[in-house]
C-alpha positions as CSV (number, residue, x, y, z in Angstrom):
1,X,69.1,109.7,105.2
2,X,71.0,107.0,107.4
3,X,73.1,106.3,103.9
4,X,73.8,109.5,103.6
5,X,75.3,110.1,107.1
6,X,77.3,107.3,106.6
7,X,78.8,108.6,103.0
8,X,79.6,111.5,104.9
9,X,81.4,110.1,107.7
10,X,83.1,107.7,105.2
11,X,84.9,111.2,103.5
12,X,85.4,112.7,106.7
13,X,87.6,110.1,107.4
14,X,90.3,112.0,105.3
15,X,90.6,114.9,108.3
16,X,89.7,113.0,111.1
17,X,92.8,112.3,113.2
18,X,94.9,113.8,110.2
19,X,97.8,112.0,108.7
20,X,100.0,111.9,105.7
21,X,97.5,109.6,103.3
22,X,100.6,109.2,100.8
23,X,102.4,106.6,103.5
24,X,100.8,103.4,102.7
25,X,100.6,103.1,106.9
26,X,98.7,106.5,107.6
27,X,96.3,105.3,104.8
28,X,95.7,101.5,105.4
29,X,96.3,101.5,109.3
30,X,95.0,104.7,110.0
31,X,98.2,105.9,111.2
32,X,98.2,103.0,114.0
33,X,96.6,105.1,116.0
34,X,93.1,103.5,116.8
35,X,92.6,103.2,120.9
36,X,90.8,100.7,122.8
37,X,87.1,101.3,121.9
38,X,87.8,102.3,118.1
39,X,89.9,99.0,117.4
40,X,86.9,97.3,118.9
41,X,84.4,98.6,116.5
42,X,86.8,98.2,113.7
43,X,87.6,94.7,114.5
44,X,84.5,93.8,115.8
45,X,83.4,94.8,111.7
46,X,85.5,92.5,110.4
47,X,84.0,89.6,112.6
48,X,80.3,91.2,112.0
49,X,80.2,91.1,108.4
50,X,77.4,89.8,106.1
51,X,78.5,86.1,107.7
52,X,77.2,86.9,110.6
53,X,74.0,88.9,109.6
54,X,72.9,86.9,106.3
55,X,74.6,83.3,105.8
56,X,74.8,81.8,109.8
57,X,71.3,82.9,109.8
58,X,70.6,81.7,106.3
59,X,71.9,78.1,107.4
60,X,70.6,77.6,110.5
61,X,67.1,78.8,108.3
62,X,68.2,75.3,105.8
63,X,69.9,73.3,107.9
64,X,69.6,73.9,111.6
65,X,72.1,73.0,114.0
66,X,75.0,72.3,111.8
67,X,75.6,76.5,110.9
68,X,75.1,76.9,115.0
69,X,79.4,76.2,115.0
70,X,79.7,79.3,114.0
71,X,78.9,80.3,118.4
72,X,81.8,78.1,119.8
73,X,84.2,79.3,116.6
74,X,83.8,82.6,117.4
75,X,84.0,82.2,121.1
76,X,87.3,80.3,120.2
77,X,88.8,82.8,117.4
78,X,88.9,85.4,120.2
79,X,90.9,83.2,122.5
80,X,93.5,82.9,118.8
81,X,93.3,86.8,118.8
82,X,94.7,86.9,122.4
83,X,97.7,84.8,121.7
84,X,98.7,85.8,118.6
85,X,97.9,89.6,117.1
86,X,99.3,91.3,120.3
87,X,102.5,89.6,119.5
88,X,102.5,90.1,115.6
89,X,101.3,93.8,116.6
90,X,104.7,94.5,118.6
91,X,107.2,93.2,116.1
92,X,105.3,95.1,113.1
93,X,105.4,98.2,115.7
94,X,109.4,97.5,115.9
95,X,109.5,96.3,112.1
96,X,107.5,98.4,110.2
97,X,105.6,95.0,109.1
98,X,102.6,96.8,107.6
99,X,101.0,92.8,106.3
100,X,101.6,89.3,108.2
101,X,103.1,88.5,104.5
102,X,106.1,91.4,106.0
103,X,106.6,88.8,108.9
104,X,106.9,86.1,106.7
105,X,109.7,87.5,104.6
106,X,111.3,89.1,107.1
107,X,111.0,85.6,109.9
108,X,112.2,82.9,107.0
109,X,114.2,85.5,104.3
110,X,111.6,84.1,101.2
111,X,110.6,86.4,99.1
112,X,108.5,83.7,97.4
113,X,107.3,82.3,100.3
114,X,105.9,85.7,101.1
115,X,104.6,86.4,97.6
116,X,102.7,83.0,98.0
117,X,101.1,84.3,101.5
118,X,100.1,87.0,100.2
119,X,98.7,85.7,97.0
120,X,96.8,83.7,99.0
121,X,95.4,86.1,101.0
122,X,94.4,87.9,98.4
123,X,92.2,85.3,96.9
124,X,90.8,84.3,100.0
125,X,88.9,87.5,100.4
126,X,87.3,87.9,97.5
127,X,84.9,84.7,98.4
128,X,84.6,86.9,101.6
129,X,83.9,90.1,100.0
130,X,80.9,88.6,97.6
131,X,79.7,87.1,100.6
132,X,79.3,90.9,101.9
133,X,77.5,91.6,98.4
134,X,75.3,89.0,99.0
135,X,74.2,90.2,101.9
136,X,73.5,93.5,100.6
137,X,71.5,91.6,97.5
138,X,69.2,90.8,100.1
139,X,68.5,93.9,101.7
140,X,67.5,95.6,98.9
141,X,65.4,92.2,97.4
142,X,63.3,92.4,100.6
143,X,63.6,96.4,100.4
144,X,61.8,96.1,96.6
145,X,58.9,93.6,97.1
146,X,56.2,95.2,95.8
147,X,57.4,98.7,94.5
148,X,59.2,96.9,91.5
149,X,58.6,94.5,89.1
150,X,62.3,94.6,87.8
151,X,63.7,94.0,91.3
152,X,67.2,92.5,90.3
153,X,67.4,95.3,87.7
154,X,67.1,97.8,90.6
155,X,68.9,96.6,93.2
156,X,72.0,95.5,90.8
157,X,71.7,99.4,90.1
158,X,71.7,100.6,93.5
159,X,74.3,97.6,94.5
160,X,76.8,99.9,91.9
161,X,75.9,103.0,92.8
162,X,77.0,101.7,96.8
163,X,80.0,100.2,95.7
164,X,81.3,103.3,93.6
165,X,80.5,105.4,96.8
166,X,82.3,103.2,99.2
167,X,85.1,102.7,96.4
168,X,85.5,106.7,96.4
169,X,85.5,107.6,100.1
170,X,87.8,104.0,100.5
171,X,90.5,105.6,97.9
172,X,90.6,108.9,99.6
173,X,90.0,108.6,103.4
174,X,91.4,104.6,103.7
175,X,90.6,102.8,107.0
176,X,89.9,106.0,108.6
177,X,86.6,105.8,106.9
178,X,85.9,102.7,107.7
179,X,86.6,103.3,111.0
180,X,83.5,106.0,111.5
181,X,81.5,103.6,109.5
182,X,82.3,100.6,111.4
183,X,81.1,102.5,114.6
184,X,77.5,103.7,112.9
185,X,76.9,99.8,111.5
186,X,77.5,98.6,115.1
187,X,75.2,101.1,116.7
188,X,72.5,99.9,114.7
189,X,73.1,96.7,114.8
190,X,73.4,96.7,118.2
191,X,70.0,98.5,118.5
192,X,68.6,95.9,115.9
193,X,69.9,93.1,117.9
194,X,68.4,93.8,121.4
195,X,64.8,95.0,119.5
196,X,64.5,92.0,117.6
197,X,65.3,89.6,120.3
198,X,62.7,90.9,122.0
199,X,60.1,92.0,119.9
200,X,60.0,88.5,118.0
201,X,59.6,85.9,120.3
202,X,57.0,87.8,122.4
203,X,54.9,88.2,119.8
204,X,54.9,84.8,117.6
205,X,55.3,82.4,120.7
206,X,58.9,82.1,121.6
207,X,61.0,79.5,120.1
208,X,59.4,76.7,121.1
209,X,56.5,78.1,118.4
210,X,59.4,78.2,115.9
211,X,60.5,74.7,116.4
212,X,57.2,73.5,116.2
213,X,56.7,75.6,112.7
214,X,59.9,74.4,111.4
215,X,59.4,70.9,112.2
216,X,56.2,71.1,110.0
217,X,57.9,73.1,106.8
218,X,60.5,70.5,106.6
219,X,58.0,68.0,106.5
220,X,55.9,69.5,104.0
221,X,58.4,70.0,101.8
222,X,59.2,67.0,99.1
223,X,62.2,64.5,99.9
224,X,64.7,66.2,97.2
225,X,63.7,69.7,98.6
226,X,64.8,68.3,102.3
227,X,68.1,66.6,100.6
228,X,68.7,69.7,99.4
229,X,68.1,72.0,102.4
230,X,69.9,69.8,104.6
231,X,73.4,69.7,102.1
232,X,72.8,66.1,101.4
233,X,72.2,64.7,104.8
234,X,68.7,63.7,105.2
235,X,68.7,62.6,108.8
236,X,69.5,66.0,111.0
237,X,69.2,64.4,114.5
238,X,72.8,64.3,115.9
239,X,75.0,61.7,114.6
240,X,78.6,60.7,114.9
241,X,79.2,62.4,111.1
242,X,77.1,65.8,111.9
243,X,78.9,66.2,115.1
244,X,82.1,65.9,113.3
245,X,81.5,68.3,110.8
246,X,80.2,70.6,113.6
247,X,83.4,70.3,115.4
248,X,85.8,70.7,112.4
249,X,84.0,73.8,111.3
250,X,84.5,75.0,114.5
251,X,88.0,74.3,115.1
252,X,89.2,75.3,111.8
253,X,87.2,78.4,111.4
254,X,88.5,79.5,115.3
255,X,92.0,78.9,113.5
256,X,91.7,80.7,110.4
257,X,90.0,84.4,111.2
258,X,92.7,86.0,112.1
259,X,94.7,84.7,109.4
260,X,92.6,86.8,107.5
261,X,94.4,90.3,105.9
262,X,91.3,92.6,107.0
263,X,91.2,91.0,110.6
264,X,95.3,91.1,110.2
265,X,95.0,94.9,109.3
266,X,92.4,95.8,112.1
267,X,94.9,94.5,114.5
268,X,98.0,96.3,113.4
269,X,95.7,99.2,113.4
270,X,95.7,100.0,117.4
271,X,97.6,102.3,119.1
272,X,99.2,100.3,121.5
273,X,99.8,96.5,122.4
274,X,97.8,96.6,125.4
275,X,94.7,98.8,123.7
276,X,94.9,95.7,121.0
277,X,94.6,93.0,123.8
278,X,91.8,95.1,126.0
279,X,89.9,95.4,122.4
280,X,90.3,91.5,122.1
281,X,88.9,91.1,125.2
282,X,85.9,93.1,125.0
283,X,85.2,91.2,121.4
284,X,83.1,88.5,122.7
285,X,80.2,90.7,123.1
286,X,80.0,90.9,119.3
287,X,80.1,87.0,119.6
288,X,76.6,87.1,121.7
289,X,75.1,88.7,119.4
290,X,76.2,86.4,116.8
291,X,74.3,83.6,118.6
292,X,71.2,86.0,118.7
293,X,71.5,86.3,114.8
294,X,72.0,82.5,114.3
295,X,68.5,82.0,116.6
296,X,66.9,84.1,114.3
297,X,66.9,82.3,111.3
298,X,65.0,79.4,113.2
299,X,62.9,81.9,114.9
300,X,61.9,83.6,111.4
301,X,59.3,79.6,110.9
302,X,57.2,80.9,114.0
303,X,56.2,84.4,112.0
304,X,54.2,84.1,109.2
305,X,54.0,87.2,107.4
306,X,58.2,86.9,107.5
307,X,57.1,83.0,105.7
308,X,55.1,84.8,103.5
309,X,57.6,87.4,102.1
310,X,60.1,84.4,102.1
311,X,57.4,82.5,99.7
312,X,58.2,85.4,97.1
313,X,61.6,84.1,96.7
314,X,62.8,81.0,95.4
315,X,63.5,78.2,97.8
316,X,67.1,78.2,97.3
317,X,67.6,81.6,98.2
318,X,64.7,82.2,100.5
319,X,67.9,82.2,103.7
320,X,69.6,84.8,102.8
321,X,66.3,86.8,103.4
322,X,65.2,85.6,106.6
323,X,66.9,88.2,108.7
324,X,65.5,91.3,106.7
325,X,61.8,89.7,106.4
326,X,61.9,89.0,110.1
327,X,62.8,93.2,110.5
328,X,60.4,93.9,107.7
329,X,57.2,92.2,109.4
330,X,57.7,92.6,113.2
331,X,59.0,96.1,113.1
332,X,57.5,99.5,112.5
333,X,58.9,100.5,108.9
334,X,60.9,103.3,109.8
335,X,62.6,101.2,112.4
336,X,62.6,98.2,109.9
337,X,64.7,100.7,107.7
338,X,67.0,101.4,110.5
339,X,67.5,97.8,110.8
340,X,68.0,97.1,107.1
341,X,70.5,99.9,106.9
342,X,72.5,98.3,109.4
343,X,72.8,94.9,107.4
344,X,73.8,96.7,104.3
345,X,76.4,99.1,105.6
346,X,77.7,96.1,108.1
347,X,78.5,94.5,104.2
348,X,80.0,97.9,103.1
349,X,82.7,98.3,105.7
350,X,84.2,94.8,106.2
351,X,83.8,94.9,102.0
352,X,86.2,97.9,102.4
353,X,88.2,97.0,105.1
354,X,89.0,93.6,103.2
355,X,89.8,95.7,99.6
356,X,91.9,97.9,101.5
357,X,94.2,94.5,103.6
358,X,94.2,92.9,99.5
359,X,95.8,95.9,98.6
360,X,98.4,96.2,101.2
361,X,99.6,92.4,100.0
362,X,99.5,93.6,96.4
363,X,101.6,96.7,96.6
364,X,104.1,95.4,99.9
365,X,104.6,91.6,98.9
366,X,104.1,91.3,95.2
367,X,104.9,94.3,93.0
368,X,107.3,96.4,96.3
369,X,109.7,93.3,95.9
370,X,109.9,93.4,92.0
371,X,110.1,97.3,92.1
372,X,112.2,98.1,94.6
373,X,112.8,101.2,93.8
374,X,109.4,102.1,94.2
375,X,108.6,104.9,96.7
376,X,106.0,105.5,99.6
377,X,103.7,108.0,97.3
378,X,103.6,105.3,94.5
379,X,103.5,102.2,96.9
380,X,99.9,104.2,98.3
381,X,98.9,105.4,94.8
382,X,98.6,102.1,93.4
383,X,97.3,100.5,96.4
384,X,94.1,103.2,96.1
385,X,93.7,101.6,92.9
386,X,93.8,98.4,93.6
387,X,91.6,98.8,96.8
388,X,89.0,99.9,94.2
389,X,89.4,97.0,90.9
390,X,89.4,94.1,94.4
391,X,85.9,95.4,95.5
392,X,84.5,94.9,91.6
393,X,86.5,92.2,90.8
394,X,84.8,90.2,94.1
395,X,81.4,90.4,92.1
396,X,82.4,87.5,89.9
397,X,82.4,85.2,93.0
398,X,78.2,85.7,94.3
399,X,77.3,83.4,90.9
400,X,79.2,80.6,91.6
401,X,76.9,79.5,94.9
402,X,73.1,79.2,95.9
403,X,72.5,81.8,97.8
404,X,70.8,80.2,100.7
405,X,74.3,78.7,101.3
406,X,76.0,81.8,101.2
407,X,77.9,80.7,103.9
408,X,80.2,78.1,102.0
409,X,81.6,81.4,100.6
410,X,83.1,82.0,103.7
411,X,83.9,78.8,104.2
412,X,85.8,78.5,100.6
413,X,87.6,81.5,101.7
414,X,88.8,80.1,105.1
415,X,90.3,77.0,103.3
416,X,92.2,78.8,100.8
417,X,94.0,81.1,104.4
418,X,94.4,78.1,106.8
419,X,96.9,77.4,104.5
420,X,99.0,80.3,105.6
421,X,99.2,78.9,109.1
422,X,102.5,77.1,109.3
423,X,104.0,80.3,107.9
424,X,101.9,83.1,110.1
425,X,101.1,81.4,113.6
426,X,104.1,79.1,113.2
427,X,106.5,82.0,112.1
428,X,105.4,84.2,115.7
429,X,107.1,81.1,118.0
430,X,109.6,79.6,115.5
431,X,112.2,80.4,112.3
432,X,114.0,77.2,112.5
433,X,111.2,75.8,110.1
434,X,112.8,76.0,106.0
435,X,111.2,78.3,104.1
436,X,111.1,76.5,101.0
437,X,109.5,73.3,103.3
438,X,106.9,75.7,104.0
439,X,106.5,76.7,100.3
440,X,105.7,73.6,99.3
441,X,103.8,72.8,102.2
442,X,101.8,75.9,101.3
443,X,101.3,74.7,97.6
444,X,99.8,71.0,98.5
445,X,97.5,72.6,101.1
446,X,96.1,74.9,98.3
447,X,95.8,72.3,95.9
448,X,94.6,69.9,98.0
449,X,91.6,71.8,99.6
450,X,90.6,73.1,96.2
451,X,90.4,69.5,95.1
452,X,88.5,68.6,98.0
453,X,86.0,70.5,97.5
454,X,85.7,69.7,94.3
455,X,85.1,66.1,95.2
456,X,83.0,67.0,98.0
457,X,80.6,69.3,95.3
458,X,81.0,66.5,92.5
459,X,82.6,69.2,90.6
460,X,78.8,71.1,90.4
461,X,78.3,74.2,92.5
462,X,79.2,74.9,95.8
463,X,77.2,73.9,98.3
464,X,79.5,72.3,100.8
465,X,82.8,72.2,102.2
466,X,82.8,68.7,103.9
467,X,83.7,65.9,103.1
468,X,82.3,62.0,104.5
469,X,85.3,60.0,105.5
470,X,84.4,56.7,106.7
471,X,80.8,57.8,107.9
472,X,82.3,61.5,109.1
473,X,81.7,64.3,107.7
474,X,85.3,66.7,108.0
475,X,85.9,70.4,107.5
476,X,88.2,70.0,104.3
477,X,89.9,73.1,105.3
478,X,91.3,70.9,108.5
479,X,92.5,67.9,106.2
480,X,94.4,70.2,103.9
481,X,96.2,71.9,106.8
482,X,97.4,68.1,108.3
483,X,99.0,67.5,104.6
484,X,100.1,71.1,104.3
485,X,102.0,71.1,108.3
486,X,102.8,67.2,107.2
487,X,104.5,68.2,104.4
488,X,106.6,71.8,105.9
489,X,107.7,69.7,108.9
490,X,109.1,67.0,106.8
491,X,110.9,69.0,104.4
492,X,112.2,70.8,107.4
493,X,113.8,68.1,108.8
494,X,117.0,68.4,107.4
495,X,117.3,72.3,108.3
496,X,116.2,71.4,111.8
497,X,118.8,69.0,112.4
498,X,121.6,71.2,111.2
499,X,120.2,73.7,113.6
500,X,120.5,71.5,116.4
């Protein structure tokens, strides 16, 4: 019934706060016209996504205090927000920028420089986006115990049947219907945040008990199983190379967010400069209840029916379900369903807001520049269309990691942006910086941090993004950003001192 309300709102999207859907603006930034409170909700669903409900949990479940970064970076990725979308709002309000890739071309007069930003931008998400699909995959495998035997037949069906729904009210309302639908999935989360935080840890024994639990699974389990849980580092106490990789992650994550087209797009969405900065500053609530979600994946080892719905699952994807089993067995099951609801939906709408900010770079940056001829009906038409092949396309990416590191999906994706830096962030304070410097720049980062990780995987599947550097362990997203700023600045020289 819940799903059904949210269809709803999703296609009344396309008369709420009417606009002309055939200008690509009215349809992918709701007409720029979101106040205070709604660019909240809609930004605060980019930064709520499957990340935060499925894959922090799902590591801190695996690996414990590494995945807890993910507090401090978005504690710190707020603080980014405040310096640098209010500015990038104004000069696309005065531009007509409708992508940061607009900025770009417009700041440093590169067409392929913007191309390449927005190429990049593109492939970024769709690592995010089957992270949002993963998320959903658990839902529904904890919603099926026990009334299937075909469970992955049935929830890849359902899994469809969601995505052609959200593809259909996405192609005709836009971020309108996101909007609504980002403003049901926080209500319940919110609601499912406050009763779980309570609920849990008064009846299982508080998270001492979970400690305590945990301690005792990890031990139980053989050495490989603990190599494994633990990405390769078998001694979890805090070291000199853990707390580097905790600080890397942090700092580089808290630098690439809002490089990110959908966080990019839920920003240029607001009405106003100063509704954009008062929505910034009200997002750190969604960053306590982050923390409460990371807890919860520890605080799952103190309750063992949750254990014993995990034990259904295979040991490399039993994280991903921690969060749902946790609902599942402390809840009553028509709250439990509210709950799951809220996880599945908060997958659907950053999933669509992402297809729709991919779509934007296609038809602006890419094809606009080769057809210039092209007008505003057309420029929407085909970014409906490609909104909807993005969101199918993304599948692909949820078999290329184990699932109980879902997170590295995210983390794959914010390699790939913090590339785009030098030209996004850089481009607000500076032009003086050559363009074709920052091309190449951009090129080595990408090639670079793909190799990295690479190395760092030993060219298997993903299941890290660090890399050990003389007894640290480093974010490789960070390292390819040094060679890719190394590398612009450099090659800049020459401009720069003409310029002076």
């Amino acid at each position: 019934m819940l799903f059904v309300i949210f269809t709803l709102l999703g296609f009344y999207g396309a008369r709420w706060r009417r606009g002309d859907l055939s200008k690509l603006h009215e349809w992918a930034l709701a007409g720029r016209r979101l106040g205070t409170f709604l660019a909240w909700f809609l930004i605060g669903a980019d930064v709520y996504t499957a990340y935060t409900f499925v894959a922090v949990p799902s590591g801190m479940f695996a690996s414990g205090a590494l995945y807890f970064y993910a507090v401090p970076y978005v504690a710190t990725t707020f603080m980014v927000a405040m310096i640098t979308m209010p500015v990038l709002w104004k000069w696309s309000r005065e531009r007509g920028y409708v992508t940061a890739a607009d900025m770009v071309a417009d700041r440093f007069s590169n067409r392929i420089l913007a191309a390449l930003v927005a190429l990049t931008g593109i492939v970024a998400e769709l690592p995010y986006i089957a992270l949002q699909i993963i998320g959903m995959q658990a839902v529904l495998g904890i919603m099926l115990l026990g009334v299937t035997s075909n469970v992955t037949l049935v929830s890849d069906v359902a899994l469809t049947v969601s995505f052609v729904i959200l593809a259909a009210f996405t192609f005709t309302s836009g971020l309108r219907g996101a909007t609504l639908g980002a403003v049901l999935k926080d209500a319940l989360i919110f609601l499912s945040l406050i009763s779980l935080i309570i609920i849990v840890p008064l009846k299982f024994g508080g998270f001492s008990s979970a400690f305590a639990d945990a301690q005792a699974f990890a031990s139980a389990l053989s050495a490989k199983h603990i190599t494994w849980l633990s990405t390769g580092v078998t001694n979890l106490k805090p070291t000199a190379a853990l707390e580097a990789g905790y600080t890397t992650l942090w700092v580089g994550s808290a630098l690439a967010l809002f490089l990110y087209p959908h966080a990019v797009n839920g920003s240029l969405s607001a009405s106003g400069r100063r509704q954009l900065a008062l929505s910034n500053a009200l997002l750190p609530i969604y960053g306590i209840g982050l923390a409460i979600l990371a807890l919860l994946g520890l605080l799952v080892y103190s309750d063992p029916v949750a254990m014993g719905l995990l034990s259904k699952f295979p040991l490399s994807a039993r994280g991903i379900y921690s969060i749902p089993a946790l609902a599942v067995s402390s809840l009553p099951g028509w709250f439990a369903g509210v709950v799951l609801l809220g996880i599945f939906i908060g997958g659907l709408v950053p999933a669509a807001i992402m297809a729709i900010a991919q779509a934007n770079l296609l038809t602006r940056n890419i094809i606009r520049p080769l057809r210039p001829e092209m007008n505003s009906e057309t420029e929407t038409r085909i970014a409906k269309w490609a909104s909807v092949i993005f969101k199918f396309v993304a599948l692909g990416f949820v078999f290329i990691v184990p699932a109980t590191y879902a997170i590295q999906l995210q983390l794959l994706g914010g390699i790939i942006i913090l590339q785009t830096l030098p030209s996004v962030f850089l481009g607000l304070v500076t032009r003086r910086l050559n363009g074709y410097a920052l091309t190449a720049g951009l090129l080595v980062g990408l090639a670079s941090g793909i190799y990295m990780v690479e190395v760092a995987n030993k060219f298997g599947p993903l299941s890290t993004s660090l890399l050990s550097m003389s007894g640290y362990l480093i974010w490789i997203g960070l390292l390819a950003l040094v060679l890719n700023v190394t590398i612009s600045v450099i090659l800049s020289l020459p401009t720069l001192m003409h310029r002076r």
